[in-house]
N, C-alpha and C positions, 0 to 999 in steps of 0.2 A: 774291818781290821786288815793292815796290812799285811799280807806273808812272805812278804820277800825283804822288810826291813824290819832291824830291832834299835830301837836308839833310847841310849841311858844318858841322863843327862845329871852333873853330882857340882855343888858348890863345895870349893875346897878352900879352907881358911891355912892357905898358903901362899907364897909366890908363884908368881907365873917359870920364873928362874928352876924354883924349886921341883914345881908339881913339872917342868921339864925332862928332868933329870930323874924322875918316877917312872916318867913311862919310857923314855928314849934311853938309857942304860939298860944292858941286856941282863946286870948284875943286880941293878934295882927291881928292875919291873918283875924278875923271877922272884924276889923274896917275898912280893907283895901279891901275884897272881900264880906261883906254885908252880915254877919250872926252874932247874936248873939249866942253864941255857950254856952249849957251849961255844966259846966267841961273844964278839958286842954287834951290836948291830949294824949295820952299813945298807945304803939300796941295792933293791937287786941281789938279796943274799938270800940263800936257804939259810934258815935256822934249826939248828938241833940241839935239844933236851931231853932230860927225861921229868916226868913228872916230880914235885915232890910237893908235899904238904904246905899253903901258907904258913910264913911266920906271923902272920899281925892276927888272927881270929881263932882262937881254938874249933869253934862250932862247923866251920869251914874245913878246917884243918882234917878235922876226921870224915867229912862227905867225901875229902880227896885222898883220903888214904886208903881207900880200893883200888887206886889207880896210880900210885906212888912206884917208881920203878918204870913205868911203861914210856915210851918212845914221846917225844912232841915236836913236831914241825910245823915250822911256817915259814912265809919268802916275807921279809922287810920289802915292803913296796916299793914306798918314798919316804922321805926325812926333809922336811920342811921345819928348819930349827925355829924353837919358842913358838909354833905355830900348830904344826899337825906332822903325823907319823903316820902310815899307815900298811896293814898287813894284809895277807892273803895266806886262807887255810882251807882245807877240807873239815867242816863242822861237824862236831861231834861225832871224829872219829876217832872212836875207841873199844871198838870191837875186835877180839886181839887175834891175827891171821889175816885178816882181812884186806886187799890192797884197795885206797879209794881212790889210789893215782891215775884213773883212767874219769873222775867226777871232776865237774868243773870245781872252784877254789869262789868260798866267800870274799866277799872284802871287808878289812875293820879299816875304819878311820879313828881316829884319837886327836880332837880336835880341841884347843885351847883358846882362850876367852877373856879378857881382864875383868871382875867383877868388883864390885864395891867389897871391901875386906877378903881377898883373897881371887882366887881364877877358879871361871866355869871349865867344866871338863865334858864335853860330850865324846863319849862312844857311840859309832856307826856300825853295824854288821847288815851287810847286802848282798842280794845275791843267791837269796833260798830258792826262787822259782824256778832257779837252775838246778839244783838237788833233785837226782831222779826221786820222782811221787815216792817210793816205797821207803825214804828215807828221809823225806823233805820235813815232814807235822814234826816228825821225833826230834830231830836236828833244831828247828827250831824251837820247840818248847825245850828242851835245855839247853840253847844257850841263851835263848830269853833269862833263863832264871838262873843262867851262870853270869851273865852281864849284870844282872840286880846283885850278885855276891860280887861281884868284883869294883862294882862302882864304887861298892863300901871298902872294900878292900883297900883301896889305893887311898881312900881317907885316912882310914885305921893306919895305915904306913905313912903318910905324912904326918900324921899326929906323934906317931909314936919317936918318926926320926926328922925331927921337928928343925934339929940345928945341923942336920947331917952332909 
């Protein structure tokens, strides 16, 4: 098993054009991954939000609402249009008081794909082995199994705003 990578991989019966403008709009991708984000994305930018509930999943929607209100950042990496995005964050940080600006920063890639009837979507997060030991297992088993809800998530949000 690797512990330093998690990679989700989701066939999305959308455009490539489409499923772009899902993850690379900072007003899209919040509705569909549960952050209000404030500003759009650009390289090289700290991002600031605060958490709030998905709108495409109810069952989601309530695992995040203990956490609705609370602070969320990340630095936009790069921006390789119709191609790949990628971020950098302190993982599963959410322990409220806590400064983790002194941990190194995972990396997400969000990496697109033309597929037969619509575009592959892989998510990349890397970077755990750098996670001091007493935070690293934890960090990674949830965002393991926050990357599995979100892969779906951005489906459920194509689906839903299909012609948008």
């Amino acid at each position: 098993m690797n512990t330093d990578r998690i990679e989700k991989t989701v066939m999305l019966h959308a455009s490539r054009e489409r499923v772009w403008r899902a993850i690379s709009s900072a007003d899209e991708f919040g509705l569909w991954f549960g952050v209000a984000f404030k500003g759009s994305f650009a390289e090289n930018t700290r991002m600031t939000g605060t958490i709030v509930p998905t709108t495409v999943d109810a069952d989601v929607a309530r695992m995040q609402e203990p956490h609705a209100g609370m602070p969320f950042e990340f630095v936009v990496d790069r921006i390789e249009p119709m191609d790949r995005i990628s971020f950098r964050w302190h993982p599963f940080a959410m322990e409220p008081g806590v400064d983790y600006s002194h941990e190194p920063m995972t990396h997400i890639v969000f990496e697109l794909e033309d597929s037969n009837g619509g575009t592959r979507l892989t998510i990349t997060e890397s970077g755990f082995d750098r996670i001091p030991i007493e935070r690293r297992a934890k960090a990674f088993a949830a965002n393991e199994g926050g990357w599995e809800h979100q892969s779906q998530l951005v489906g459920k949000y194509l689906a839903l705003h299909a012609g948008a």
